[in-house]
N, CA, C and O atoms as a Tripos MOL2 file, in Angstrom:
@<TRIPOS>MOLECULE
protein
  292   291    73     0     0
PROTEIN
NO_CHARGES

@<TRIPOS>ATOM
      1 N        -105.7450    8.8140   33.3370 N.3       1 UNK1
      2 CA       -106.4710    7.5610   33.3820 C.3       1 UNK1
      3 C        -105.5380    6.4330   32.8940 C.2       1 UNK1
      4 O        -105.0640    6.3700   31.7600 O.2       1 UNK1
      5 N        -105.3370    5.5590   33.8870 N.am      2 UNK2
      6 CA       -104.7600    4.5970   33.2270 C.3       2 UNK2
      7 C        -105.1110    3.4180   32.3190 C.2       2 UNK2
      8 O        -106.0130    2.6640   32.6830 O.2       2 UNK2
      9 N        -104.4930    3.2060   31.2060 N.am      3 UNK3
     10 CA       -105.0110    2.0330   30.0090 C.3       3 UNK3
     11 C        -105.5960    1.4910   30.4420 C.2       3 UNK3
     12 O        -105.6580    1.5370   31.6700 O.2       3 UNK3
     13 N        -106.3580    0.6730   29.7450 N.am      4 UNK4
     14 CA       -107.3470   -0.5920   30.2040 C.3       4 UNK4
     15 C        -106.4860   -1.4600   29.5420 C.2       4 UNK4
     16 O        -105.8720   -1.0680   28.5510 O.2       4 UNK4
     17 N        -106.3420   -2.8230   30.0560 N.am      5 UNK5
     18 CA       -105.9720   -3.9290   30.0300 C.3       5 UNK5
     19 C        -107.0710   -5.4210   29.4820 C.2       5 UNK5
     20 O        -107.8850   -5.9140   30.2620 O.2       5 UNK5
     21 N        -106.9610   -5.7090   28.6910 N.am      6 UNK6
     22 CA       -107.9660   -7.1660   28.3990 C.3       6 UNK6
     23 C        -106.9300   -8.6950   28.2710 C.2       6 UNK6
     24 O        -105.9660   -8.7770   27.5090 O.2       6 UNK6
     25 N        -107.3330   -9.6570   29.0670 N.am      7 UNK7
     26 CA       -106.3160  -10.6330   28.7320 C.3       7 UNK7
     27 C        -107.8390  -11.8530   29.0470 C.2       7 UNK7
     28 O        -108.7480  -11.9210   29.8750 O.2       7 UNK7
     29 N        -107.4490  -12.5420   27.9920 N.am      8 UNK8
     30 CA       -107.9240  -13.7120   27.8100 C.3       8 UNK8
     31 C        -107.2620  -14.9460   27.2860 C.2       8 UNK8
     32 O        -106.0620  -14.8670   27.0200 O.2       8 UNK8
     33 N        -108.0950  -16.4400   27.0450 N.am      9 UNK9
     34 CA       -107.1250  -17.4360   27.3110 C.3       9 UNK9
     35 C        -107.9550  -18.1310   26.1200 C.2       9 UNK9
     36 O        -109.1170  -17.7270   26.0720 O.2       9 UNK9
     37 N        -107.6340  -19.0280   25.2080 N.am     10 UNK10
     38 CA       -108.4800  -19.6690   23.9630 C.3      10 UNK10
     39 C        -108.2860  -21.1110   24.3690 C.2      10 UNK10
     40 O        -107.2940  -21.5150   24.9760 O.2      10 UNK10
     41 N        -109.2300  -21.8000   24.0180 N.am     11 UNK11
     42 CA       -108.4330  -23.4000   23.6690 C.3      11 UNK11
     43 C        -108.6500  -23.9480   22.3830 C.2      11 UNK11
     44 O        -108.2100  -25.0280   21.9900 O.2      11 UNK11
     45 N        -109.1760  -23.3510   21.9060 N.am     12 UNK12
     46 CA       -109.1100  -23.5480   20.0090 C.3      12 UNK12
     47 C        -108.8740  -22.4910   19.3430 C.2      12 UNK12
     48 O        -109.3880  -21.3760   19.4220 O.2      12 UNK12
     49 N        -108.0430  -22.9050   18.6570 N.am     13 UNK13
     50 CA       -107.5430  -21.8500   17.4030 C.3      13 UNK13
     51 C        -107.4020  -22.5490   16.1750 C.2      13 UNK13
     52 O        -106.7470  -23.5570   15.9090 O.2      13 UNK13
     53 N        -108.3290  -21.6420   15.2890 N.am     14 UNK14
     54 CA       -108.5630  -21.8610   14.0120 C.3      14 UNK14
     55 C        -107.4150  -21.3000   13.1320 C.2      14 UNK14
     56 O        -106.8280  -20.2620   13.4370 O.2      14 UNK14
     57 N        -107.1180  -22.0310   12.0260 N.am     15 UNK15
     58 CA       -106.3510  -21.4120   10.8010 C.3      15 UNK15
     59 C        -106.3030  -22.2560    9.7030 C.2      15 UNK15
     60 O        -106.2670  -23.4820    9.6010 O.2      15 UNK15
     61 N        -106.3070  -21.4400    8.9830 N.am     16 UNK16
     62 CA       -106.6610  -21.3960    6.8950 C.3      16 UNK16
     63 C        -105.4160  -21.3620    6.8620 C.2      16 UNK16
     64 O        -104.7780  -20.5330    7.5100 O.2      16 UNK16
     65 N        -104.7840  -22.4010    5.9810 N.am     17 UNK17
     66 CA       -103.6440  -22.6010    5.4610 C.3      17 UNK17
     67 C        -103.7320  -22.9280    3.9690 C.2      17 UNK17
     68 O        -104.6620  -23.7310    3.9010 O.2      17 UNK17
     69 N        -103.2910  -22.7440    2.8440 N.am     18 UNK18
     70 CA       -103.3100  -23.1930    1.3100 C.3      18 UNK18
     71 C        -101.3700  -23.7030    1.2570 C.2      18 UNK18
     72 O        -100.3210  -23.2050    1.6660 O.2      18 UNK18
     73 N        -101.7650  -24.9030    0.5310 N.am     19 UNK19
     74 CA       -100.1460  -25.7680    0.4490 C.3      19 UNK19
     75 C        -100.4800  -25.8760   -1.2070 C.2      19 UNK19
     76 O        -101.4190  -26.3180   -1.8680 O.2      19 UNK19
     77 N         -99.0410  -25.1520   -1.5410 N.am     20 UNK20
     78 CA        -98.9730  -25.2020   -3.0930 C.3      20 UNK20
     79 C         -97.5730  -25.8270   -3.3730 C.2      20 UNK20
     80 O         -96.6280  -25.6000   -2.6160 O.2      20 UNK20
     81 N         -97.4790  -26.4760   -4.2780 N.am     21 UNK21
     82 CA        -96.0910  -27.0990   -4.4410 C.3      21 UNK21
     83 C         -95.3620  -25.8130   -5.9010 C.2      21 UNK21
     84 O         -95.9730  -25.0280   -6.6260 O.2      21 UNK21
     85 N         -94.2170  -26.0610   -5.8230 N.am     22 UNK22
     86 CA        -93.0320  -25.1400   -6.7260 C.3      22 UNK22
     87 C         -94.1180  -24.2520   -7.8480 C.2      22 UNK22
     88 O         -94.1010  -23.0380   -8.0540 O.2      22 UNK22
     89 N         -94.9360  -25.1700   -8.4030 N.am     23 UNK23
     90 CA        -95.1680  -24.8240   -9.4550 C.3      23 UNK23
     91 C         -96.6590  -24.0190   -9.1900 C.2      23 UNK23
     92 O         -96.9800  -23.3620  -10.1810 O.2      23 UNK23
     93 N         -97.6040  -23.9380   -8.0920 N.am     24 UNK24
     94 CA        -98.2360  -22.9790   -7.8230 C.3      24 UNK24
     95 C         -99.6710  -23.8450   -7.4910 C.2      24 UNK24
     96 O        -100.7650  -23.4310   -7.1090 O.2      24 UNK24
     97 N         -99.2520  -25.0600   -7.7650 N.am     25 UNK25
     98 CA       -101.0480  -26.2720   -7.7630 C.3      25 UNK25
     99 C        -100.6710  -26.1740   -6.2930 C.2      25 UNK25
    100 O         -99.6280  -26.1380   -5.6400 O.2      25 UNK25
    101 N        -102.1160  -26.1430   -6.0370 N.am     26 UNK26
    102 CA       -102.4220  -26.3950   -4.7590 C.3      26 UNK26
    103 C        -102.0810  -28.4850   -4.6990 C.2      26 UNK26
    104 O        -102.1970  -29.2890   -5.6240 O.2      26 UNK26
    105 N        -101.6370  -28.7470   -3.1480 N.am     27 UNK27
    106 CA       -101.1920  -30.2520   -2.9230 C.3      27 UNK27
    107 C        -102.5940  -30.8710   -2.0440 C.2      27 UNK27
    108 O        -102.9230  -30.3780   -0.9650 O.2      27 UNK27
    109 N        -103.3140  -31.9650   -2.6570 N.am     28 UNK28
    110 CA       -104.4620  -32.4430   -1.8920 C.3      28 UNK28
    111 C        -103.9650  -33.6650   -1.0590 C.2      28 UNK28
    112 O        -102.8010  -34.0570   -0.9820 O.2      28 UNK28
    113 N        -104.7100  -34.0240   -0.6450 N.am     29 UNK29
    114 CA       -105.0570  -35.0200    0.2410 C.3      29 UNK29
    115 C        -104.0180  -35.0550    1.7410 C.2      29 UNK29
    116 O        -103.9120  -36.0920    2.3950 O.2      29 UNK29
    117 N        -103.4640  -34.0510    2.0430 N.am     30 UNK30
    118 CA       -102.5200  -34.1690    3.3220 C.3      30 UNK30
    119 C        -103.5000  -34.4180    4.8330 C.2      30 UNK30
    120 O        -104.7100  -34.4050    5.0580 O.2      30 UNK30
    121 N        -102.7020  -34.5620    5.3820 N.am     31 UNK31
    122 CA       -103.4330  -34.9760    6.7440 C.3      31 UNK31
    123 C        -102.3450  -34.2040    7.9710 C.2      31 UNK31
    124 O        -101.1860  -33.9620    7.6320 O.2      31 UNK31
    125 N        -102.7580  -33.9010    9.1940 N.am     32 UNK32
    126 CA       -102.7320  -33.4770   10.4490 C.3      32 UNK32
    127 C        -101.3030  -33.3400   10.6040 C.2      32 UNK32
    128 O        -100.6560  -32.3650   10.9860 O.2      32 UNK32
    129 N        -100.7760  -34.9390   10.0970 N.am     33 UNK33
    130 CA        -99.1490  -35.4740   10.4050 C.3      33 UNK33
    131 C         -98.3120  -34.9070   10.0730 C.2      33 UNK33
    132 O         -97.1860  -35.0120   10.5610 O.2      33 UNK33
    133 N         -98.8870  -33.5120    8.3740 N.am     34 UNK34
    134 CA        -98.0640  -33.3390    7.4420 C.3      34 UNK34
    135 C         -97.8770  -32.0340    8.1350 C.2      34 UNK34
    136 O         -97.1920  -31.2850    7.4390 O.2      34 UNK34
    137 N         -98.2380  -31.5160    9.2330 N.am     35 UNK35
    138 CA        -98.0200  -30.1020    9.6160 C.3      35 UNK35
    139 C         -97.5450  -30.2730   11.1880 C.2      35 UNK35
    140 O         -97.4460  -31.2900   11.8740 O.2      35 UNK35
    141 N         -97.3130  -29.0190   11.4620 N.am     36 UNK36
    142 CA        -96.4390  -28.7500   12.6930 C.3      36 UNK36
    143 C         -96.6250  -27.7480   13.0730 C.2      36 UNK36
    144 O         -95.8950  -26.9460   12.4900 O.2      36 UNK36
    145 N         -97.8290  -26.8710   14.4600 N.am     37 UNK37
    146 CA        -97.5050  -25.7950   14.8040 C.3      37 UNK37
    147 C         -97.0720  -26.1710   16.6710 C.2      37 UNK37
    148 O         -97.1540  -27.1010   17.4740 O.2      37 UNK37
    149 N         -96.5400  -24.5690   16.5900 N.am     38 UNK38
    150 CA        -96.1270  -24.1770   17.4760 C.3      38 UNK38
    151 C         -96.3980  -22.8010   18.3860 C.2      38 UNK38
    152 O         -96.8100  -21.6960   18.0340 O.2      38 UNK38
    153 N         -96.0560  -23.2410   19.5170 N.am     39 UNK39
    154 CA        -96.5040  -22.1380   20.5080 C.3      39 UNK39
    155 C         -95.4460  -21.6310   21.3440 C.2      39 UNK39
    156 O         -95.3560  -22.2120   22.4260 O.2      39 UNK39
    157 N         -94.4900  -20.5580   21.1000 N.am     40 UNK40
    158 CA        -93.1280  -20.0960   22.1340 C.3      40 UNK40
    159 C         -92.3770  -21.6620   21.6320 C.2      40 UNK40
    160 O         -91.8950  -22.2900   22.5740 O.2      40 UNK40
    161 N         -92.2420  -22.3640   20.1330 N.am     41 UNK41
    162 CA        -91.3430  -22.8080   19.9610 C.3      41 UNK41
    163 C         -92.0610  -24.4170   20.9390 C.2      41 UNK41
    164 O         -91.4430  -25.4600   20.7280 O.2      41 UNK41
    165 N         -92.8510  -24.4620   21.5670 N.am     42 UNK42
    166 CA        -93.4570  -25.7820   21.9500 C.3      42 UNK42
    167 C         -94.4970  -26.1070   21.0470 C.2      42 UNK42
    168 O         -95.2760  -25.3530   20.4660 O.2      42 UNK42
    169 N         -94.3540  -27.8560   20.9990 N.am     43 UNK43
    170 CA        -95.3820  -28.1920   19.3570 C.3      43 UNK43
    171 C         -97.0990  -28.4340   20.4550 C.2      43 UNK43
    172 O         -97.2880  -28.9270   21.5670 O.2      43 UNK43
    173 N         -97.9370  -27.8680   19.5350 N.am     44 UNK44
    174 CA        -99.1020  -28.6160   19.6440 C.3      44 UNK44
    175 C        -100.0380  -29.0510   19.4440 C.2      44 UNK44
    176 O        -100.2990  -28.9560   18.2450 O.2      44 UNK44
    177 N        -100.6980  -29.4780   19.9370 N.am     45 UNK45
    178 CA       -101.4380  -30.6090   19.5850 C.3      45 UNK45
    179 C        -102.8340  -30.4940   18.4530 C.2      45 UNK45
    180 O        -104.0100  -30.2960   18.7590 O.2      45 UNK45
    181 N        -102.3830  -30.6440   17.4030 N.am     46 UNK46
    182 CA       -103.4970  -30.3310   16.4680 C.3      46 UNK46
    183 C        -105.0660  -31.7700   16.2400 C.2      46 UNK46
    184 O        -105.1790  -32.9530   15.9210 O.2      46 UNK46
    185 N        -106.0830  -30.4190   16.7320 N.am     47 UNK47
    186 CA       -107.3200  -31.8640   16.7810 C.3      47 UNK47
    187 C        -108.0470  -31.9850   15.4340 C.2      47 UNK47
    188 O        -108.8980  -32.8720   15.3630 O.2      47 UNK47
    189 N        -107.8960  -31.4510   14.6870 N.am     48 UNK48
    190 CA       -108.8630  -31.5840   13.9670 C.3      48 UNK48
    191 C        -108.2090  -31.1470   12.5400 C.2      48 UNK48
    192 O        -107.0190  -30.8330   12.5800 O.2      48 UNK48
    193 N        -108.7310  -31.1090   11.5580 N.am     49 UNK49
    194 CA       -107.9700  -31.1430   10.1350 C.3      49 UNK49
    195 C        -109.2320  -31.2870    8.9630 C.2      49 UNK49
    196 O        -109.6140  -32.4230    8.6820 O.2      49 UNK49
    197 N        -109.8940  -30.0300    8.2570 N.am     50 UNK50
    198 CA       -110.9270  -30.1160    7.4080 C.3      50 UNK50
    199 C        -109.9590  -29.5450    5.8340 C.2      50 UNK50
    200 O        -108.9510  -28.8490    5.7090 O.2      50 UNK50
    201 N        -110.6460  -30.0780    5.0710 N.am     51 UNK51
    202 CA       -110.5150  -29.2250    4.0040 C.3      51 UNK51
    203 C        -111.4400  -28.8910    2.7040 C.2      51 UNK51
    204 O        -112.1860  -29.7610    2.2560 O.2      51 UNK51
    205 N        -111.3970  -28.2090    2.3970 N.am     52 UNK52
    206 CA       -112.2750  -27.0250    1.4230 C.3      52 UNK52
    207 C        -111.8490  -27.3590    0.1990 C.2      52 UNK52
    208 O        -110.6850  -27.7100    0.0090 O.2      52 UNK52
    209 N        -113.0080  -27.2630   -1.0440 N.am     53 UNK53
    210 CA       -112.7330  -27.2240   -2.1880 C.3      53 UNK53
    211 C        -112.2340  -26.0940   -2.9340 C.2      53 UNK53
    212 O        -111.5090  -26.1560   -3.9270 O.2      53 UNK53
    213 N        -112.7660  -24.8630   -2.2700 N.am     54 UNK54
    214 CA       -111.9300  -23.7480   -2.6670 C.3      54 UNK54
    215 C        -110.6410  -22.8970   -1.9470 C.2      54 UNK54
    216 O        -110.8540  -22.0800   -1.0510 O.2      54 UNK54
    217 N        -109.5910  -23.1300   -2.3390 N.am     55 UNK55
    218 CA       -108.6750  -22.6220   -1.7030 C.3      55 UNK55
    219 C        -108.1470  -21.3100   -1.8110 C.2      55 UNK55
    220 O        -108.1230  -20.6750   -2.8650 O.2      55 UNK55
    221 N        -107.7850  -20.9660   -0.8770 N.am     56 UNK56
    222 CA       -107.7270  -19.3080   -0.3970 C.3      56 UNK56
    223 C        -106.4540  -18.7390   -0.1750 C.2      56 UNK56
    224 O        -105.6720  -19.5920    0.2440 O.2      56 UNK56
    225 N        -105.9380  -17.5860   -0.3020 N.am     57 UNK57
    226 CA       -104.8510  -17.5850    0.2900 C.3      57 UNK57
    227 C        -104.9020  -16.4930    1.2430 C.2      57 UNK57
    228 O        -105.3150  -15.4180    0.8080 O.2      57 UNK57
    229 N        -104.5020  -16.5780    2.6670 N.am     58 UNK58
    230 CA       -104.6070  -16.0570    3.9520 C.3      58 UNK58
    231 C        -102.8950  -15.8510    4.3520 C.2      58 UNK58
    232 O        -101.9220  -16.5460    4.0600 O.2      58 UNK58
    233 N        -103.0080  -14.6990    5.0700 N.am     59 UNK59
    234 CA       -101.7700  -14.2430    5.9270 C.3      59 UNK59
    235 C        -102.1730  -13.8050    6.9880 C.2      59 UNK59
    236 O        -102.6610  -12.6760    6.9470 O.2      59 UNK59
    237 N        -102.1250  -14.5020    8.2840 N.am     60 UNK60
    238 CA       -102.3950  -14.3330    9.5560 C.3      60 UNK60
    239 C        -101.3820  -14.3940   10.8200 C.2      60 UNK60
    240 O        -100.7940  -15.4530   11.0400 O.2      60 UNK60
    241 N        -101.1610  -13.1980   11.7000 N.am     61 UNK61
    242 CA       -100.6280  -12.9870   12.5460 C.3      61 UNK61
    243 C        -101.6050  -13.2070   13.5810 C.2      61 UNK61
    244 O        -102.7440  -12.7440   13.6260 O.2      61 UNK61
    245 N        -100.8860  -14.1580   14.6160 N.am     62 UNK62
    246 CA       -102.3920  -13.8870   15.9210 C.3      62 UNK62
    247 C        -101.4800  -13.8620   17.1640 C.2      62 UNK62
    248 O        -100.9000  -14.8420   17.6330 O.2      62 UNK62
    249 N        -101.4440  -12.7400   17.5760 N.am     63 UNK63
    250 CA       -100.9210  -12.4130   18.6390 C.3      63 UNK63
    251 C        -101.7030  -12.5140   20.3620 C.2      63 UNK63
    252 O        -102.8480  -12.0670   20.4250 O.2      63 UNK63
    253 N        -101.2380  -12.9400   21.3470 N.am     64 UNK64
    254 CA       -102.0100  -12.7310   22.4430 C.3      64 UNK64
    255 C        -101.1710  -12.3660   23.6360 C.2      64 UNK64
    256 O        -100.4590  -13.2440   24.1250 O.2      64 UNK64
    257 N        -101.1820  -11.2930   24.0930 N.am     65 UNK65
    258 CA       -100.0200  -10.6770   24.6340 C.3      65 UNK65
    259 C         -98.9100  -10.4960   24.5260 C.2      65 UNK65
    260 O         -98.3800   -9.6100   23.8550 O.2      65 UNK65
    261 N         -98.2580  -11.5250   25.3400 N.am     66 UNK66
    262 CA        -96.5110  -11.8150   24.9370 C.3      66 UNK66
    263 C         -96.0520  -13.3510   23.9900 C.2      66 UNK66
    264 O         -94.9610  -13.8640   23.7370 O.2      66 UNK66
    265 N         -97.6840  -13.7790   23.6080 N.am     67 UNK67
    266 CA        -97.5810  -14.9970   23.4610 C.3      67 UNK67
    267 C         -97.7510  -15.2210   21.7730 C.2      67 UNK67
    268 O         -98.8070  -14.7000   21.4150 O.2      67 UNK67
    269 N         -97.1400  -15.7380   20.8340 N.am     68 UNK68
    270 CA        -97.4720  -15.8700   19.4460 C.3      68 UNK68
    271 C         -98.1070  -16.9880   19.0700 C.2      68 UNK68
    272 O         -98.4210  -17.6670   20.0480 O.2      68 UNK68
    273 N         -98.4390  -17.4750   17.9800 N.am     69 UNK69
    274 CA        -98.6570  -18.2720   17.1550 C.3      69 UNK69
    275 C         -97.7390  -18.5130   15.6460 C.2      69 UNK69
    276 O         -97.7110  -17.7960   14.6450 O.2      69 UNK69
    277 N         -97.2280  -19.4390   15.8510 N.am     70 UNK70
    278 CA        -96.2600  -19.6430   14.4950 C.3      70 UNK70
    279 C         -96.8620  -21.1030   13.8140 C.2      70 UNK70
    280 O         -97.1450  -22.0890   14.4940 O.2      70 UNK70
    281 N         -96.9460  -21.0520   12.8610 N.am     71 UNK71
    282 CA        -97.5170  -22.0610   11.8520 C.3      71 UNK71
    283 C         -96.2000  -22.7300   10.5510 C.2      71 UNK71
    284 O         -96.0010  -22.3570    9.3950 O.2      71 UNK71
    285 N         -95.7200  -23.4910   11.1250 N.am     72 UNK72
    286 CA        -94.7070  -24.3580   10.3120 C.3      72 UNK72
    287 C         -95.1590  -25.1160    9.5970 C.2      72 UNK72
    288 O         -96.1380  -25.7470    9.9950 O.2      72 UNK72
    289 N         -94.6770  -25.3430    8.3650 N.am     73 UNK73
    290 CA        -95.6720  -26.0930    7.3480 C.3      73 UNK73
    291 C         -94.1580  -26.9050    6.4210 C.2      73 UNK73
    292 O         -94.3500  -27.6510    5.4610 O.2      73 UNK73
@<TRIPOS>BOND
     1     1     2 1
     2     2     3 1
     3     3     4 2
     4     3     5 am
     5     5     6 1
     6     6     7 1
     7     7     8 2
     8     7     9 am
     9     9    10 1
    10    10    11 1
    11    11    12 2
    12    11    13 am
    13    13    14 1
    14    14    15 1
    15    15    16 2
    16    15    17 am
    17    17    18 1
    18    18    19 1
    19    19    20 2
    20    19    21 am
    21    21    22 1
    22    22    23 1
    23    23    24 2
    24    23    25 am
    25    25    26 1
    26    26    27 1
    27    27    28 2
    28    27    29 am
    29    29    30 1
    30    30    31 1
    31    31    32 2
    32    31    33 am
    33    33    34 1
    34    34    35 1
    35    35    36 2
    36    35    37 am
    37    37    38 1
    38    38    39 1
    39    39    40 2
    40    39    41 am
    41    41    42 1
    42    42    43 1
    43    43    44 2
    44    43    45 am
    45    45    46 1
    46    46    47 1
    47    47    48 2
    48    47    49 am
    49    49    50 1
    50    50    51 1
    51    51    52 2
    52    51    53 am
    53    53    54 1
    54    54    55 1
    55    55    56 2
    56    55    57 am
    57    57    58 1
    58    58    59 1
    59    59    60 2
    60    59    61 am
    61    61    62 1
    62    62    63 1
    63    63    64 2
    64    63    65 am
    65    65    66 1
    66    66    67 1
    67    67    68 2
    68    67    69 am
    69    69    70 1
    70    70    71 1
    71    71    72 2
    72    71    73 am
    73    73    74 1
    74    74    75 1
    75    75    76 2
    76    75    77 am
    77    77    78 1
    78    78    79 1
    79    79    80 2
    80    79    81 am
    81    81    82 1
    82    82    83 1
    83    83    84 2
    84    83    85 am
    85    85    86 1
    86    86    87 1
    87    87    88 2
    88    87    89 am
    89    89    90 1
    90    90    91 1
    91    91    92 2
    92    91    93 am
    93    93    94 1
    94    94    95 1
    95    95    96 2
    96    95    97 am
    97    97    98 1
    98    98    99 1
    99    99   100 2
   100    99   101 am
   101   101   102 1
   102   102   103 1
   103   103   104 2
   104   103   105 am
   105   105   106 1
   106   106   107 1
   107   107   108 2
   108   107   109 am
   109   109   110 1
   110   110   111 1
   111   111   112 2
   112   111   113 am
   113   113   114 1
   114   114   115 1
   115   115   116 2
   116   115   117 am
   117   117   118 1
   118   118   119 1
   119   119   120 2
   120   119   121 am
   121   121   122 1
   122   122   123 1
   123   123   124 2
   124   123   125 am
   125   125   126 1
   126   126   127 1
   127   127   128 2
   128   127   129 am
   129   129   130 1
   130   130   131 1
   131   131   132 2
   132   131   133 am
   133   133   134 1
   134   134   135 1
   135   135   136 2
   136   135   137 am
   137   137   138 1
   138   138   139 1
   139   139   140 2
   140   139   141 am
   141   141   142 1
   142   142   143 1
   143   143   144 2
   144   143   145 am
   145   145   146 1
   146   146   147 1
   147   147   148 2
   148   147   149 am
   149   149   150 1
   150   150   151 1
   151   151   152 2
   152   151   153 am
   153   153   154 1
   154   154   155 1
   155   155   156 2
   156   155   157 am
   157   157   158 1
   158   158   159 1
   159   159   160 2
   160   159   161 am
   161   161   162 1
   162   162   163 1
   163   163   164 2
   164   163   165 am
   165   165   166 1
   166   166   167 1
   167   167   168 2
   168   167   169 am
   169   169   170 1
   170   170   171 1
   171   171   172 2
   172   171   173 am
   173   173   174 1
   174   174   175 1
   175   175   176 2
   176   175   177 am
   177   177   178 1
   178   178   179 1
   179   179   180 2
   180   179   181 am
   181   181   182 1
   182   182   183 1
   183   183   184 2
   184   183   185 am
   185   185   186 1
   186   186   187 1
   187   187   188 2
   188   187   189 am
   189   189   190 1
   190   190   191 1
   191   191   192 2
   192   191   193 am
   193   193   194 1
   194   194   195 1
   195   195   196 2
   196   195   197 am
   197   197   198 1
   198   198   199 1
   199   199   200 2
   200   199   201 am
   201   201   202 1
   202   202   203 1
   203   203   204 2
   204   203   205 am
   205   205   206 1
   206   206   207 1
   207   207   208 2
   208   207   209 am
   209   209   210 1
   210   210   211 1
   211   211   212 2
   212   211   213 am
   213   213   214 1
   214   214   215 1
   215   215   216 2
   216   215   217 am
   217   217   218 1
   218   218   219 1
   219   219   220 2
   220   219   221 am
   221   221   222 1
   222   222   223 1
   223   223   224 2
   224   223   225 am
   225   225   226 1
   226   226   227 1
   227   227   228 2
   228   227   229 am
   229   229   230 1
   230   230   231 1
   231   231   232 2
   232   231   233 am
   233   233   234 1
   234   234   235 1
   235   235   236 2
   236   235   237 am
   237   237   238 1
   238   238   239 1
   239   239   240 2
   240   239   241 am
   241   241   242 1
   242   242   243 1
   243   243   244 2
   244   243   245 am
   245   245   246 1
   246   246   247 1
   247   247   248 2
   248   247   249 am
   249   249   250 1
   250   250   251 1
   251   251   252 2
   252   251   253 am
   253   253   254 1
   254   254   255 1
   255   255   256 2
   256   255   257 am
   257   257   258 1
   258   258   259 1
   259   259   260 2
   260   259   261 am
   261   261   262 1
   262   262   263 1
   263   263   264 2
   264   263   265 am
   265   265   266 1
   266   266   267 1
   267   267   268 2
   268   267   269 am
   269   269   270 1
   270   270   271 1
   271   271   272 2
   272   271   273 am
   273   273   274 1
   274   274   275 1
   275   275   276 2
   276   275   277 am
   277   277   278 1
   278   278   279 1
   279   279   280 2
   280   279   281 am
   281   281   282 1
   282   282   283 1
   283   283   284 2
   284   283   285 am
   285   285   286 1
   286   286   287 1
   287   287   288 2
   288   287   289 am
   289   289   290 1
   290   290   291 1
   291   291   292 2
@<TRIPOS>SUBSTRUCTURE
     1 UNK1         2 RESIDUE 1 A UNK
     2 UNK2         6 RESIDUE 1 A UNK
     3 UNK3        10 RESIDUE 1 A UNK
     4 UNK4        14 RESIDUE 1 A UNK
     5 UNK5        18 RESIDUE 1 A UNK
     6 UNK6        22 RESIDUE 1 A UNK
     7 UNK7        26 RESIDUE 1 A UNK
     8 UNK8        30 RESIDUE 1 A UNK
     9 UNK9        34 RESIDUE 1 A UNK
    10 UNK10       38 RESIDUE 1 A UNK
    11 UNK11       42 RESIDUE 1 A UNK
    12 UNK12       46 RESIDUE 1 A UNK
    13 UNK13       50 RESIDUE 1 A UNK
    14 UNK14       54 RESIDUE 1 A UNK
    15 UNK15       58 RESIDUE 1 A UNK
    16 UNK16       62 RESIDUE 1 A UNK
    17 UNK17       66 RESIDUE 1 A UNK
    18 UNK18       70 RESIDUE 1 A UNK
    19 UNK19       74 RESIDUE 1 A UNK
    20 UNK20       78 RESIDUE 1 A UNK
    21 UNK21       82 RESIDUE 1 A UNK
    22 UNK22       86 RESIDUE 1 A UNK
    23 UNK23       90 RESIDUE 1 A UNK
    24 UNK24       94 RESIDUE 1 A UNK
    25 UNK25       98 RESIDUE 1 A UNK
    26 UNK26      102 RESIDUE 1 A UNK
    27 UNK27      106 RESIDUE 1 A UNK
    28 UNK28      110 RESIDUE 1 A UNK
    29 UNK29      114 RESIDUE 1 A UNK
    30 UNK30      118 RESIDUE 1 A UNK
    31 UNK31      122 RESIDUE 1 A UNK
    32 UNK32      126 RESIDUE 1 A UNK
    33 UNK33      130 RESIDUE 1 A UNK
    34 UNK34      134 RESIDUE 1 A UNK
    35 UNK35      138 RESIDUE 1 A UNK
    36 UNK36      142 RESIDUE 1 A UNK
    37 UNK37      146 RESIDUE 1 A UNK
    38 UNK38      150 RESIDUE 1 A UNK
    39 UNK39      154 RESIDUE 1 A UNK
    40 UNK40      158 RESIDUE 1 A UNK
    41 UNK41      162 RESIDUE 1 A UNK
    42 UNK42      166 RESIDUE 1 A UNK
    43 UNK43      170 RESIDUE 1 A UNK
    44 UNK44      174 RESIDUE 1 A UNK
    45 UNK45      178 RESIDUE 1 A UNK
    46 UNK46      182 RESIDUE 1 A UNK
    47 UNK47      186 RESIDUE 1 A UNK
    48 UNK48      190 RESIDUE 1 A UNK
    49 UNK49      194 RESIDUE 1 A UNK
    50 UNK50      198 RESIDUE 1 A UNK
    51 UNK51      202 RESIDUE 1 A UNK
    52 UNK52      206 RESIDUE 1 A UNK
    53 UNK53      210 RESIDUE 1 A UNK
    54 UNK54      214 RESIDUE 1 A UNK
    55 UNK55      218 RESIDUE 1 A UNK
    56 UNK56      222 RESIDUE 1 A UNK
    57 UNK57      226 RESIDUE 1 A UNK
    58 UNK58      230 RESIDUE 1 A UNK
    59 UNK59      234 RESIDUE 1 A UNK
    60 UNK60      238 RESIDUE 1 A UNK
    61 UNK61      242 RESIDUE 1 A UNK
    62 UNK62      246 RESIDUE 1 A UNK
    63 UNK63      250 RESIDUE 1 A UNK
    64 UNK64      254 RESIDUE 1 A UNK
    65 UNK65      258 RESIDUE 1 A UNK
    66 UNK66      262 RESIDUE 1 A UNK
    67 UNK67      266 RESIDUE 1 A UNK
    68 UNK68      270 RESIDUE 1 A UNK
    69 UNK69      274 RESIDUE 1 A UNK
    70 UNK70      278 RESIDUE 1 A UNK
    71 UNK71      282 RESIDUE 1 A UNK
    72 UNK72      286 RESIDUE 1 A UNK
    73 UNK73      290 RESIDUE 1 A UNK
């Protein structure tokens, strides 16, 4: 039997990020401008930008086929 195959396509992608400076405090008030992701090394376009009073710390890989997600900060 051959594998089954699933491929799908997103247009929003969510991600939890926590920005701590040297000393381990979390850094407030940044905005959209202060970040940079990327897709195969092309930047894009980030819509939206919330933030939370409690901060978290997350490690996320999101893979979609041959295609990654990299989060430059």
């Amino acid at each position: 039997m051959p594998p089954v195959r699933f491929a799908t396509e997103v247009d929003l992608v969510n991600l939890s990020v926590v920005v701590q400076d040297p000393d381990g405090h979390f850094v407030p008030d940044l905005s959209k401008d202060h970040f940079r992701i990327l897709e195969d090394g092309v930047p894009q376009t980030i819509l939206r930008l919330e933030t939370s009073e409690a901060p978290v710390t997350v490690a996320m890989v999101i893979e979609f086929g041959s295609q990654s997600l990299v989060v430059s900060l």
